[in-house]
Residue frames as a rotation matrix with the C-alpha (Angstrom) as fourth column:
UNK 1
0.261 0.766 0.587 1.97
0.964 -0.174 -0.202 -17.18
-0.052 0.619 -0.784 -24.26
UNK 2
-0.643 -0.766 0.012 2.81
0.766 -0.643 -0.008 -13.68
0.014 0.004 1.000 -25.67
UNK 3
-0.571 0.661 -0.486 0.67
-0.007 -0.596 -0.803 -10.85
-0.821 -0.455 0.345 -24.73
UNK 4
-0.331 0.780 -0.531 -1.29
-0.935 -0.348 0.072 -10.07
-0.128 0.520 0.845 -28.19
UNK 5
-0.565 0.379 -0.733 -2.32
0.108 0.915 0.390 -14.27
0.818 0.141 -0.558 -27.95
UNK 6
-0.357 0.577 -0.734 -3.51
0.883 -0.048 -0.467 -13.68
-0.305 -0.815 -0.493 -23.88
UNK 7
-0.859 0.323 -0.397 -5.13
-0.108 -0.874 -0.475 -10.61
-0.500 -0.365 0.786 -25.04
UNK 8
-0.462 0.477 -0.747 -7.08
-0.530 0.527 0.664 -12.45
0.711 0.703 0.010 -27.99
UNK 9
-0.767 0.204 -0.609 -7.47
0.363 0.920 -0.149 -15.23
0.529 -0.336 -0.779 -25.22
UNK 10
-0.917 -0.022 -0.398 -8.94
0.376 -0.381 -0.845 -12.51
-0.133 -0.924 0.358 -23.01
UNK 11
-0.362 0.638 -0.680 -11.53
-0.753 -0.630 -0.190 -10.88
-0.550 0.443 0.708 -25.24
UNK 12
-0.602 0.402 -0.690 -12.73
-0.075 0.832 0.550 -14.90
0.795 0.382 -0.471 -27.30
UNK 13
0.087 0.945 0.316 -15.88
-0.944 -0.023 0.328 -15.75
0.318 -0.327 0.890 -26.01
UNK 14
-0.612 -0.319 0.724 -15.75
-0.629 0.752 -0.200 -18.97
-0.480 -0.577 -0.660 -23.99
UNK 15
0.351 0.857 -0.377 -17.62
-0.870 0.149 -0.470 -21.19
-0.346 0.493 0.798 -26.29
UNK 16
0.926 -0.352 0.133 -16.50
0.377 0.867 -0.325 -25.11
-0.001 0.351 0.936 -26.65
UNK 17
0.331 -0.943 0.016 -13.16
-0.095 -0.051 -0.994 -23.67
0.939 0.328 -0.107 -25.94
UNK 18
0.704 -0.202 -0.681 -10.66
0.693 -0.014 0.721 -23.50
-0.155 -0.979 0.130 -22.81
UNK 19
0.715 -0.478 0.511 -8.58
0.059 -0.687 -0.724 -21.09
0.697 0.548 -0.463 -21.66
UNK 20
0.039 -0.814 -0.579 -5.01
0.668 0.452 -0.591 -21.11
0.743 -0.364 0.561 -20.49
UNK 21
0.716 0.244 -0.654 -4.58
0.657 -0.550 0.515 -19.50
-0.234 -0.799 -0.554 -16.77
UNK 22
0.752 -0.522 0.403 -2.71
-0.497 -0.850 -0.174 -16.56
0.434 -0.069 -0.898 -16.62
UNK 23
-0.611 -0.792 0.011 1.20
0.138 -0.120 -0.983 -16.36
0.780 -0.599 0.183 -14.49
UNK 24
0.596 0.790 -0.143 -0.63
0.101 0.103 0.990 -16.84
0.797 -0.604 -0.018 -11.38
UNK 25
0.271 -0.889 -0.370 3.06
0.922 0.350 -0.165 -17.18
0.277 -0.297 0.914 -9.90
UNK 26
-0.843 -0.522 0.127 4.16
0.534 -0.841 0.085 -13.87
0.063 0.139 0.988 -10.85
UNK 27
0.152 0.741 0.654 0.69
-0.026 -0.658 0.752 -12.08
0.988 -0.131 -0.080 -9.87
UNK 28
0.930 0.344 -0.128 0.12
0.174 -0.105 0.979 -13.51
0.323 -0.933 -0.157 -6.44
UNK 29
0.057 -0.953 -0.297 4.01
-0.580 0.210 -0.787 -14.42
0.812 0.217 -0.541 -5.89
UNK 30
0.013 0.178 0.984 2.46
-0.933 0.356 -0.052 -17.42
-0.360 -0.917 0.171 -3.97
UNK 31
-0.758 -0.186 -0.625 3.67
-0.469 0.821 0.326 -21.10
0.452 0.541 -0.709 -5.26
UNK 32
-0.731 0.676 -0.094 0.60
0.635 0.624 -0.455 -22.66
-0.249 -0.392 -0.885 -3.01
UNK 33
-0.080 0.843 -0.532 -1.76
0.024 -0.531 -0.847 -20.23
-0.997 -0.080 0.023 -3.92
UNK 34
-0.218 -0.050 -0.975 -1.09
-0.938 -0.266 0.224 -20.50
-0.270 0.963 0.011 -7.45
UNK 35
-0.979 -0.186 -0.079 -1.69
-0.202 0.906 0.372 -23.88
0.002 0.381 -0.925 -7.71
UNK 36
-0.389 0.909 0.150 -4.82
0.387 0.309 -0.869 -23.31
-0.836 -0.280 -0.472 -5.97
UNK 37
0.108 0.884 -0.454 -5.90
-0.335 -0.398 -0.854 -21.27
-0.936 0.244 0.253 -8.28
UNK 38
-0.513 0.219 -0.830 -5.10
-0.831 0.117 0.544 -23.08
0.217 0.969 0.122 -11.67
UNK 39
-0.928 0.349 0.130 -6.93
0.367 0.917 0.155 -25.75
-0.065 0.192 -0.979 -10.35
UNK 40
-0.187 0.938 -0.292 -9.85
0.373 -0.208 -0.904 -23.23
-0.909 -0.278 -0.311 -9.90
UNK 41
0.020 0.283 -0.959 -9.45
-0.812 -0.554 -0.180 -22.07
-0.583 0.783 0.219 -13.42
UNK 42
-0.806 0.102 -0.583 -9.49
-0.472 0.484 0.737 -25.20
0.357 0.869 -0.342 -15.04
UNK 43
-0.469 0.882 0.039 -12.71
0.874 0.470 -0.124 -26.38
-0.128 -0.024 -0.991 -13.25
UNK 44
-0.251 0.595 -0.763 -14.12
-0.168 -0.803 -0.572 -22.84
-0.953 -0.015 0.301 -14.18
UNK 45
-0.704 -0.320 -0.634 -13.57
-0.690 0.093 0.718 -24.09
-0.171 0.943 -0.286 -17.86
UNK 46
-0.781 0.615 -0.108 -15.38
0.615 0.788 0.037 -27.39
0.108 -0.037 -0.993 -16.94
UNK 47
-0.426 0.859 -0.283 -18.43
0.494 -0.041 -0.868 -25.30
-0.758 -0.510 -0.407 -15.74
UNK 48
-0.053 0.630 -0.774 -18.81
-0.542 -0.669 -0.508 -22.81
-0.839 0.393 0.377 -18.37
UNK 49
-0.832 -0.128 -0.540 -18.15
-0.501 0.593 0.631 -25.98
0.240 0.795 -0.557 -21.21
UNK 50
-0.944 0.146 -0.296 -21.10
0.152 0.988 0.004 -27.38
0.293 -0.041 -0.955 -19.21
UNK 51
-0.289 0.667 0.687 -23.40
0.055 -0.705 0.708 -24.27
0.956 0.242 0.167 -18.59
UNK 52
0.554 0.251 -0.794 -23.30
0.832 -0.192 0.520 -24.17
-0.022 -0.949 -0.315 -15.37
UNK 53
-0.151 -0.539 0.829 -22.63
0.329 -0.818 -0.472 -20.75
0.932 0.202 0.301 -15.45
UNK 54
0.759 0.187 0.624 -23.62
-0.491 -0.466 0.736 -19.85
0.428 -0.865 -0.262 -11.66
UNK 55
0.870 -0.493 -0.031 -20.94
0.180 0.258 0.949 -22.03
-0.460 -0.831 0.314 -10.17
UNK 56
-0.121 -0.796 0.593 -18.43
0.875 -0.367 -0.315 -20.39
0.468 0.481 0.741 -13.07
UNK 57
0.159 -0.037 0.987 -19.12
0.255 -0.964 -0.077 -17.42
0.954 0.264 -0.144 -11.86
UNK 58
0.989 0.106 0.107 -18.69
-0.100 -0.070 0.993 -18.23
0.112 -0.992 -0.059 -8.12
UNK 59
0.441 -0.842 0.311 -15.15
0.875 0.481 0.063 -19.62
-0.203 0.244 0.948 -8.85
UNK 60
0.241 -0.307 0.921 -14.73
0.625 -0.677 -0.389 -16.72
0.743 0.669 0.029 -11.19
UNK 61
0.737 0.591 0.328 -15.69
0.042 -0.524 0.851 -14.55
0.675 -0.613 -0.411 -7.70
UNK 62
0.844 -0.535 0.035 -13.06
0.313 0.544 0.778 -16.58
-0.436 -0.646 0.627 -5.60
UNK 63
0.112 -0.761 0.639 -10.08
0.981 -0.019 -0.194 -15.78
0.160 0.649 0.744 -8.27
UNK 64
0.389 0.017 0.921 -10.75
0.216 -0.974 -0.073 -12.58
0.896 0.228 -0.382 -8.43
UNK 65
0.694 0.630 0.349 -10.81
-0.034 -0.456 0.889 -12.18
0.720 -0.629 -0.295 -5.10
UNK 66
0.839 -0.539 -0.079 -8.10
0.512 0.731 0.451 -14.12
-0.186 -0.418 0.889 -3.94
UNK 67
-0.114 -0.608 0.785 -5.71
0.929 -0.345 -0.132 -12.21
0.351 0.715 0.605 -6.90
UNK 68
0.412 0.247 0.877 -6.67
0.233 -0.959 0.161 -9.04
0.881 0.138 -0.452 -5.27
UNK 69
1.000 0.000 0.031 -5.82
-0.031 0.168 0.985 -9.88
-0.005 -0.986 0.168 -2.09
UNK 70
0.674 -0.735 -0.067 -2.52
0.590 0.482 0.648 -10.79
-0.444 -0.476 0.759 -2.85
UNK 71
0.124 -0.485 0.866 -1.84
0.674 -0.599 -0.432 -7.81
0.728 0.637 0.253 -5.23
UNK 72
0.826 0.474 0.306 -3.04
0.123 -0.681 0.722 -5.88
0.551 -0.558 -0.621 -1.97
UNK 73
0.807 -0.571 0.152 -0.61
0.045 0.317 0.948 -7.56
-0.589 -0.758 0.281 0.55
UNK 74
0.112 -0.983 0.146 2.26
0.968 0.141 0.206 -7.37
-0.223 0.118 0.968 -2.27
UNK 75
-0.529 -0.362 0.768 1.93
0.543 -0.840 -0.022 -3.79
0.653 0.405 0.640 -2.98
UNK 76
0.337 0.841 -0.423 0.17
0.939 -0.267 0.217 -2.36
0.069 -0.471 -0.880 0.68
UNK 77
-0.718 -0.244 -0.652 1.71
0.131 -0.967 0.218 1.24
-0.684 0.071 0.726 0.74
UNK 78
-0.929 0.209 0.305 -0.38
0.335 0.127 0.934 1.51
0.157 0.970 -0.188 -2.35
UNK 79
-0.402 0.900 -0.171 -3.39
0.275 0.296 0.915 -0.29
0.873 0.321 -0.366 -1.40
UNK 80
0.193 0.443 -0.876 -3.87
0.971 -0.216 0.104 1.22
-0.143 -0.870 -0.471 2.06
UNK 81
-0.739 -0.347 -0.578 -2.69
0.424 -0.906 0.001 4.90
-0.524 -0.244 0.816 0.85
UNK 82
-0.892 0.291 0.347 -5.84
0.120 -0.587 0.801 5.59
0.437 0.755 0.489 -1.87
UNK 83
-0.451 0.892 0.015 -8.82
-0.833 -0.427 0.350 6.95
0.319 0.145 0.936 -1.46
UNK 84
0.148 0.920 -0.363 -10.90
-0.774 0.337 0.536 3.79
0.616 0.202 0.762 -1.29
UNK 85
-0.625 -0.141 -0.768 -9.28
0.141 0.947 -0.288 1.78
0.768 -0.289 -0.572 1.30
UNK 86
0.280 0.900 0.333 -11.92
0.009 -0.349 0.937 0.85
0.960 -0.259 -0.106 3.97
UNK 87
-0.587 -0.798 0.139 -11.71
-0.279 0.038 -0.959 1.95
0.760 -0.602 -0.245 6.94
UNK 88
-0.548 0.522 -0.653 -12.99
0.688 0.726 0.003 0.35
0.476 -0.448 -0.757 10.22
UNK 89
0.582 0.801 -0.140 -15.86
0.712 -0.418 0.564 2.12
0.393 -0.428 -0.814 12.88
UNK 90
0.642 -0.032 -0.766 -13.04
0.640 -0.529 0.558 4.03
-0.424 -0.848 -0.319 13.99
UNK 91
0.953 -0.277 -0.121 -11.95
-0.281 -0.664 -0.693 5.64
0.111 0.695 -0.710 10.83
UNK 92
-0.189 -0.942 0.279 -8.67
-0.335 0.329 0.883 3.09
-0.923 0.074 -0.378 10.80
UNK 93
0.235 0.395 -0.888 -7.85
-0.972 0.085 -0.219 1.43
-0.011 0.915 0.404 7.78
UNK 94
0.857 0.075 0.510 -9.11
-0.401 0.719 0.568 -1.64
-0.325 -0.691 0.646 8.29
UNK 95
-0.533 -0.773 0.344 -5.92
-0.274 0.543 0.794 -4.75
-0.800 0.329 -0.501 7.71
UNK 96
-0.630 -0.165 -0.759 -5.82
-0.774 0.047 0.632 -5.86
-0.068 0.985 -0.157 4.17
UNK 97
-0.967 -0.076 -0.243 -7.06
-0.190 0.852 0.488 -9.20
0.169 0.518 -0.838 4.81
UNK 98
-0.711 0.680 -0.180 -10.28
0.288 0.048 -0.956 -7.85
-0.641 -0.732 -0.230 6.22
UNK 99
-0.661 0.131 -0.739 -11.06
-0.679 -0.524 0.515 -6.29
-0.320 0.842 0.435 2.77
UNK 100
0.399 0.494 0.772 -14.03
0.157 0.793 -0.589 -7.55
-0.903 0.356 0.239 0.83
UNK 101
-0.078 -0.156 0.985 -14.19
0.787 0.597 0.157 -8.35
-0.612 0.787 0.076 -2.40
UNK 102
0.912 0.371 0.176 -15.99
0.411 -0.827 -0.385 -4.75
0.003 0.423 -0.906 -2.69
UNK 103
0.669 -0.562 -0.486 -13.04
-0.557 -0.812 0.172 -2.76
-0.491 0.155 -0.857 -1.55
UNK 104
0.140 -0.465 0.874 -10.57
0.723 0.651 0.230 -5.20
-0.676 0.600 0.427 -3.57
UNK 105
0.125 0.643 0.755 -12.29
0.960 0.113 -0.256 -3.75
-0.250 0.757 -0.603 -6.39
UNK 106
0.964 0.267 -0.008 -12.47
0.266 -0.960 0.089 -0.55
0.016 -0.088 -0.996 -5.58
UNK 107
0.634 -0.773 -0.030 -8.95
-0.251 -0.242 0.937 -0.44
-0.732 -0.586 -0.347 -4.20
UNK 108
-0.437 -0.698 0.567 -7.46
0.567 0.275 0.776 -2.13
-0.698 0.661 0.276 -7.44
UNK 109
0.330 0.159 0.931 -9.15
0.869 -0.437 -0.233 0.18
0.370 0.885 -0.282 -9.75
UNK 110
0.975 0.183 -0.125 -8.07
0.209 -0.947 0.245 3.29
-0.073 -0.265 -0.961 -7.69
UNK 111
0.450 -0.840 0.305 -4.65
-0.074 0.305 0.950 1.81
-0.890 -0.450 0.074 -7.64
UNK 112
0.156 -0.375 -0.914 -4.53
-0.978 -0.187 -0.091 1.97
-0.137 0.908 -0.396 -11.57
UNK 113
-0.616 -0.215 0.757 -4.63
-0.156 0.976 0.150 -2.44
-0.772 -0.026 -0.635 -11.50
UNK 114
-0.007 0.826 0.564 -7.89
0.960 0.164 -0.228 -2.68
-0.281 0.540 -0.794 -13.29
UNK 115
-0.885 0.278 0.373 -9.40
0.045 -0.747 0.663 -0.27
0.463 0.604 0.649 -16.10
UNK 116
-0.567 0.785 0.249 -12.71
-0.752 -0.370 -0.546 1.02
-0.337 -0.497 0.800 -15.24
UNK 117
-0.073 0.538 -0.840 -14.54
-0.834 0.429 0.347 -1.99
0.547 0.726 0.417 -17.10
UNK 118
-0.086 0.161 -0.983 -13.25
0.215 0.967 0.139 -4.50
0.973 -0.200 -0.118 -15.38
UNK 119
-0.965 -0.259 -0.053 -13.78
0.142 -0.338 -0.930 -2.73
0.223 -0.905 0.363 -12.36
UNK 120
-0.237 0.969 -0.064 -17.77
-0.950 -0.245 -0.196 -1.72
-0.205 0.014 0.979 -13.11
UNK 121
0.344 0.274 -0.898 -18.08
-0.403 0.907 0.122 -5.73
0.848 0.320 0.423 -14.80
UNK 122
-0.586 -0.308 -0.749 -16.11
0.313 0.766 -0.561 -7.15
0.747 -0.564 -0.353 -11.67
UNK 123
-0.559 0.815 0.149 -19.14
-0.627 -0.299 -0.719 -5.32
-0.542 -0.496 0.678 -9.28
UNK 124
-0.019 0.674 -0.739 -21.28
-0.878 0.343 0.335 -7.74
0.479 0.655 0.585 -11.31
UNK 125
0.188 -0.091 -0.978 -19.63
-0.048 0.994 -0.102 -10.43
0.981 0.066 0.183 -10.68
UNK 126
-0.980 -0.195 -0.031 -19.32
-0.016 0.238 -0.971 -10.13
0.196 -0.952 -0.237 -7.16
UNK 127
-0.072 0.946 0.316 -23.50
-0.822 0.124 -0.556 -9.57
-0.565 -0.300 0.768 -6.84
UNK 128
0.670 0.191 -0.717 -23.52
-0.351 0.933 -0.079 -13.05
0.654 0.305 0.692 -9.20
UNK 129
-0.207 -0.595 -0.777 -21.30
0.020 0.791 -0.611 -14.58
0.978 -0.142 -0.152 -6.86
UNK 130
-0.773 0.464 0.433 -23.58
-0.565 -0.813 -0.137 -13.50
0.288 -0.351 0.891 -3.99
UNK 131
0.168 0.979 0.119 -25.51
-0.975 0.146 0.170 -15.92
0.149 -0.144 0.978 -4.90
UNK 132
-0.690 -0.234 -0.685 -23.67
0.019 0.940 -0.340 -18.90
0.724 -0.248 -0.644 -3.93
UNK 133
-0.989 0.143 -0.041 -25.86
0.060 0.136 -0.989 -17.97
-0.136 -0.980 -0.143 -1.15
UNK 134
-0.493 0.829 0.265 -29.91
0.823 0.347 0.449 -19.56
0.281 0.440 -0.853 -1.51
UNK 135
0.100 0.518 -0.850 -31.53
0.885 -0.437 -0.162 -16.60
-0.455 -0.736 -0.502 0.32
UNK 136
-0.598 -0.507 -0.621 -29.79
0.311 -0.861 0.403 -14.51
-0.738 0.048 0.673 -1.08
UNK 137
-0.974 0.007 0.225 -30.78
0.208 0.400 0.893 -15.38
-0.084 0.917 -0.391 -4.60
UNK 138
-0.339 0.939 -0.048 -34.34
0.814 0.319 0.486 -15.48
0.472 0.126 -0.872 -3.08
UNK 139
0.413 0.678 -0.608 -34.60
0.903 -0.393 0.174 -12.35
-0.121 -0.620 -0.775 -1.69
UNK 140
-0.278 -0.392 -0.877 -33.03
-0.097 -0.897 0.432 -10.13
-0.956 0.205 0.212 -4.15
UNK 141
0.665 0.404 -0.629 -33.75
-0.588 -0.236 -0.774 -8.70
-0.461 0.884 0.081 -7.57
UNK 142
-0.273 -0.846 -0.459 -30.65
-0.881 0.027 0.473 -10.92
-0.388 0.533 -0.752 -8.49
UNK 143
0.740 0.621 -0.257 -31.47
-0.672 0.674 -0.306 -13.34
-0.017 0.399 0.917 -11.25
UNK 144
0.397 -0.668 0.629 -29.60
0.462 0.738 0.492 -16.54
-0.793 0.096 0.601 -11.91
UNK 145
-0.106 -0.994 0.022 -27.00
-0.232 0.047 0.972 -15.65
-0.967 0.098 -0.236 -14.46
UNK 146
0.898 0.438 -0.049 -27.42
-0.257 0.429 -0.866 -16.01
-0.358 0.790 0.497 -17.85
UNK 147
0.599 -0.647 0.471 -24.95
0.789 0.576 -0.212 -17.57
-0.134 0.499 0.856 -20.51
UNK 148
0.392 -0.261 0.882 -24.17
0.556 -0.697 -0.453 -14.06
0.733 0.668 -0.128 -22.00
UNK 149
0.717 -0.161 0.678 -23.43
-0.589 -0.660 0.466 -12.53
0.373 -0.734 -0.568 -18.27
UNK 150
0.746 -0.615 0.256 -21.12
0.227 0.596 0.771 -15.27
-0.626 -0.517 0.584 -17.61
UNK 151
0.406 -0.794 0.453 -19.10
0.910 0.306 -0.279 -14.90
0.083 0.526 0.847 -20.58
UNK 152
0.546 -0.365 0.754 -18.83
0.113 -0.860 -0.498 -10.82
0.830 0.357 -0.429 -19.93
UNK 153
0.865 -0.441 0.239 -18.28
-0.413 -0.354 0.839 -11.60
-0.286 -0.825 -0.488 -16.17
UNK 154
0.891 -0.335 0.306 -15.28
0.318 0.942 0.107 -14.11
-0.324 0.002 0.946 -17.86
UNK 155
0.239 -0.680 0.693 -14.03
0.864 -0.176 -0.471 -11.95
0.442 0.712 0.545 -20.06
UNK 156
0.667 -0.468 0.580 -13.54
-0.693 -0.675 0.252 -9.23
0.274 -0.570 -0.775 -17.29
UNK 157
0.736 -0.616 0.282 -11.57
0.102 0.513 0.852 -11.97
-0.670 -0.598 0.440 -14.99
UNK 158
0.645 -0.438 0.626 -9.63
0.761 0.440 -0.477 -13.09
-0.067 0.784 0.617 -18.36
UNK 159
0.477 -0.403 0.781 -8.48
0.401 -0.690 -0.602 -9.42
0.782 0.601 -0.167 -19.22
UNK 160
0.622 -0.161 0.766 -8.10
-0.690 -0.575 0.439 -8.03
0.370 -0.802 -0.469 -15.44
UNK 161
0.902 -0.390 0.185 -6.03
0.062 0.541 0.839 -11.06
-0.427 -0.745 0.512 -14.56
UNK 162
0.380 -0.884 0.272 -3.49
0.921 0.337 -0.194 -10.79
0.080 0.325 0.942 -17.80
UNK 163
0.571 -0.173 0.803 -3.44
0.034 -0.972 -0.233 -6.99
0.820 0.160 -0.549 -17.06
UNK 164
0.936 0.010 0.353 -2.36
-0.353 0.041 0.935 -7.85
-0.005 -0.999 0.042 -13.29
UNK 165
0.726 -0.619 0.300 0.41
0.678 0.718 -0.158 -10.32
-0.117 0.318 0.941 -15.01
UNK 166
0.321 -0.663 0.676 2.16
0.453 -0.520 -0.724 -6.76
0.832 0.538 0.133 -16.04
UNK 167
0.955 -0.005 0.296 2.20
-0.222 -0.674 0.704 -5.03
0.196 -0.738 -0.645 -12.60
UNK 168
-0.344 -0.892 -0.294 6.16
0.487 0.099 -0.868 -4.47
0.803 -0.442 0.400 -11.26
UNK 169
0.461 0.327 -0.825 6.41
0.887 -0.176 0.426 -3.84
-0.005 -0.928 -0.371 -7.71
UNK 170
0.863 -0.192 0.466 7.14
-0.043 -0.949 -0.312 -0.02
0.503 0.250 -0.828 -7.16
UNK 171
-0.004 -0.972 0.234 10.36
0.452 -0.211 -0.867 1.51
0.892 0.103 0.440 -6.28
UNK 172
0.535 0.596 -0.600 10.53
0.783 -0.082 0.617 2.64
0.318 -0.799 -0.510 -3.10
């Protein structure tokens, strides 16, 4: 697929349609992790073709999350030299793989990975994916998801994953 088709793909609302995964290869450069995750994007397809949009958006949560991780661990000079990496009770910075989903986030948008959008929309989707957990759900202001928050948390994943597709590893 050539970029101005995965950017179209990236920004189409998710309506009676599917959408092809991204180079999952060439993001994570993991052949077992990539597999995992086009099977998680094509049952994310099934969910939002079936309105279940809370367990798209957990999935959605997991991708992300995963894809960050492994941009982290392929490019850590980077992701442990900005601003936002977290550090632990003793003002280390903590190992990569301890990272939540928050600093991910935080760490790929300081890192120049993600635009500020999908960086302020992918904080969304981590407090909808939050709720995978009942308590949670019940004991925050966080509603279930609607149709229209699934498709913006989608079209953040969509765009922030084919942007990720462009990263080259730096020169050293």
């Amino acid at each position: 697929m050539d970029n101005d088709a995965r950017e179209d793909a990236a920004s189409a609302p998710f309506d009676n349609c599917s959408f092809p995964p991204p180079d999952f290869l060439k993001i994570t450069g993991d052949k077992n992790l990539s597999a995992i995750l086009v099977e998680r994007w094509v049952e994310i397809n099934r969910c939002l073709q079936s309105d279940a949009h809370l367990a798209g958006i957990i999935l959605m949560g997991g991708i992300l999350e995963a894809v960050f991780l492994a941009i982290a661990l392929k490019f850590p000079g980077q992701a442990r030299e900005c601003e936002s990496a977290p550090l632990d009770k003793n003002g280390k910075i903590k190992k990569i793989r301890d990272w939540t989903l928050n600093d991910l986030i935080n760490v790929a948008y300081d890192c120049d990975w993600i635009r500020q959008d999908a960086a302020k929309f992918g904080h969304l989707l981590r407090k909808y994916r939050n709720l995978v957990h009942p308590w949670e759900q019940l004991t925050s202001e966080n509603e279930t998801p609607s149709k229209d928050d699934c498709s913006e948390c989608w079209k953040t994943v969509r765009s922030s994953l084919y942007d990720l597709e462009k990263l080259e590893k730096p020169s050293n």
